[in-house]
C-alpha positions as CSV (number, residue, x, y, z in Angstrom):
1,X,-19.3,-10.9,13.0
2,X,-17.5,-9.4,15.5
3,X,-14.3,-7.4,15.9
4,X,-11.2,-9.2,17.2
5,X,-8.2,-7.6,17.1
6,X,-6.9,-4.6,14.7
7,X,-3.6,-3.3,14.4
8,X,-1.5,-0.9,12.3
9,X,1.0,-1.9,10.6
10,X,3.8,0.0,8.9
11,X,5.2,-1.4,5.5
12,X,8.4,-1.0,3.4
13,X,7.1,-3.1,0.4
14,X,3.9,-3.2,-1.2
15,X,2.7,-6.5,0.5
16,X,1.2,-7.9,3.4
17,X,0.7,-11.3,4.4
18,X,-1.5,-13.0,6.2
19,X,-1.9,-16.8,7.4
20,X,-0.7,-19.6,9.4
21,X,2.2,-18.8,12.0
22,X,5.3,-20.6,9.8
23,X,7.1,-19.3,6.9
24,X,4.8,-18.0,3.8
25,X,6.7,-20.0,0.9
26,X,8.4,-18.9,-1.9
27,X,6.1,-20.1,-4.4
28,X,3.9,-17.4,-2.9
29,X,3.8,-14.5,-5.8
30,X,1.4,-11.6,-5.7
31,X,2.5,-10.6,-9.4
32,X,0.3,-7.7,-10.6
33,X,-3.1,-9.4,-9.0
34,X,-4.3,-7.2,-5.9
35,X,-4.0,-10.8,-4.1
36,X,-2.7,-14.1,-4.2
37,X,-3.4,-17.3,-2.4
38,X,-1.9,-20.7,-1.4
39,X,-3.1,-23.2,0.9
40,X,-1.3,-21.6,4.2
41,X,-1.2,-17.6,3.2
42,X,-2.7,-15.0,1.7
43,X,-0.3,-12.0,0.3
44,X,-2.6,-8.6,-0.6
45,X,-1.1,-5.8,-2.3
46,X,-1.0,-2.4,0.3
47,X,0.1,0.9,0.1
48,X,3.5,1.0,0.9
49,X,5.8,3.5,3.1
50,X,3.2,6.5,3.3
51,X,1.6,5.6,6.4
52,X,0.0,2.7,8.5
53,X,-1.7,-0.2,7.2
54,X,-5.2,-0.6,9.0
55,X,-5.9,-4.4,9.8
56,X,-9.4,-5.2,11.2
57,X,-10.0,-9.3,12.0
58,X,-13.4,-10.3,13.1
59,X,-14.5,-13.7,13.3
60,X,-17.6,-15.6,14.6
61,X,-20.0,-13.6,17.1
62,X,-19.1,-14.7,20.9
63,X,-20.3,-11.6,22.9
64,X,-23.3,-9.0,22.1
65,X,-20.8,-6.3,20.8
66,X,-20.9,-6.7,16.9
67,X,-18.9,-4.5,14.5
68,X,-19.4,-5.4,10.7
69,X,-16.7,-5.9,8.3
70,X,-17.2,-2.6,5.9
71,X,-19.1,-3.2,3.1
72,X,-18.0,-0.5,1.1
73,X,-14.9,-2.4,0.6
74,X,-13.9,-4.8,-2.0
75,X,-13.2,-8.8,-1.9
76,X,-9.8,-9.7,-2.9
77,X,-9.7,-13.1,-1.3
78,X,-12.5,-15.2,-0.3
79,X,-11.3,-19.0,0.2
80,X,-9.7,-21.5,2.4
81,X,-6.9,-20.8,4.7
82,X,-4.9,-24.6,6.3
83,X,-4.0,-23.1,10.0
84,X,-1.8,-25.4,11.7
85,X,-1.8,-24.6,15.1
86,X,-5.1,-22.4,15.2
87,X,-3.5,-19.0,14.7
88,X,-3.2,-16.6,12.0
89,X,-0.4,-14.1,11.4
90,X,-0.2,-10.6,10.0
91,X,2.8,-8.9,9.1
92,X,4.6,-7.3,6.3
93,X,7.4,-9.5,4.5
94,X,10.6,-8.2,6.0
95,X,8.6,-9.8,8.9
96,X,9.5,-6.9,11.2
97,X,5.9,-6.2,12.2
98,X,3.9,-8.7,12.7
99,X,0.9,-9.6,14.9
100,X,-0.6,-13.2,15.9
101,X,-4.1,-14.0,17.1
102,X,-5.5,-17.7,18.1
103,X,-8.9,-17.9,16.3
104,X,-9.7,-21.7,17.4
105,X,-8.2,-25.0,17.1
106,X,-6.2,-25.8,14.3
107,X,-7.4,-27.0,11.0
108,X,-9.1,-25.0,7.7
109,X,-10.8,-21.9,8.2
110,X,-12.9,-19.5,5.7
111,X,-11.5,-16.3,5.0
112,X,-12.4,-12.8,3.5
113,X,-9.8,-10.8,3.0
114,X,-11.6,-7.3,1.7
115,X,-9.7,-3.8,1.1
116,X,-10.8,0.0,0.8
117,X,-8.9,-0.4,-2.5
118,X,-7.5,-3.0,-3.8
119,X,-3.9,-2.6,-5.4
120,X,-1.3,-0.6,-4.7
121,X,-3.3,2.2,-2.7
122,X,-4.8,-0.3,-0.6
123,X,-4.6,1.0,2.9
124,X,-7.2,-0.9,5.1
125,X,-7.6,-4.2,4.9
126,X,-10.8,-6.3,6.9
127,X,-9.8,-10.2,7.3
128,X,-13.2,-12.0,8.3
129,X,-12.4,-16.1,9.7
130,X,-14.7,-18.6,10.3
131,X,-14.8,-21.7,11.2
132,X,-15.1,-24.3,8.3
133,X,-17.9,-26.8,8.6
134,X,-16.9,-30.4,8.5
């Protein structure tokens, strides 16, 4: 795997999405789980307003550099994301941060979504994408 993109990301409320580019829906709720899926998003519980939000996203090996996920930290998704137009989004939910990167052509991709902690002290989070196989 290799490293992608990373970003900080400052958050009000204790949740962070993560998923295709349109709206994450309603139906969407993290309840007391550390994360919660649907067919378009992913929403993981974070640490909220007592600093930056470390997001790593590494995807498929294209070049000789090659940065690991960490494996000291903990699976709290690991499953099938639908991306409509080949991108995935990262942002809080106010949506007032938020960052987009294309990771191929549009369709269903695997994802990891690990955490240096998972619940509400969760302040790193490692999103891994691959391509799904046909």
């Amino acid at each position: 795997m290799v490293q992608v993109a990373g970003v900080d990301i400052y958050v009000n409320h204790p949740v962070l999405h993560l998923g295709a580019t349109d709206w994450v829906p309603l139906s969407l709720a993290l309840e007391a789980a550390p994360a919660a899926s649907c067919e378009t998003h992913v929403a993981v519980r974070v640490r909220a307003q007592r600093g930056l939000i470390k997001v790593r996203l590494f995807t498929q090996p294209q070049a000789q550099e090659t940065e690991a996920p960490d494996p000291a930290f903990t699976t709290v998704f690991d499953g099938s994301l639908l991306l409509p137009d080949g991108r995935v989004a990262v942002g809080d939910v106010e949506q007032l941060t938020r960052f987009v990167h294309r990771v191929g052509d549009r369709g269903e991709f695997n994802v990891r979504v690990a955490v240096d902690s998972p619940g509400a002290n969760a302040s790193a989070v490692d999103i891994t994408i691959t391509r799904r196989s046909a």
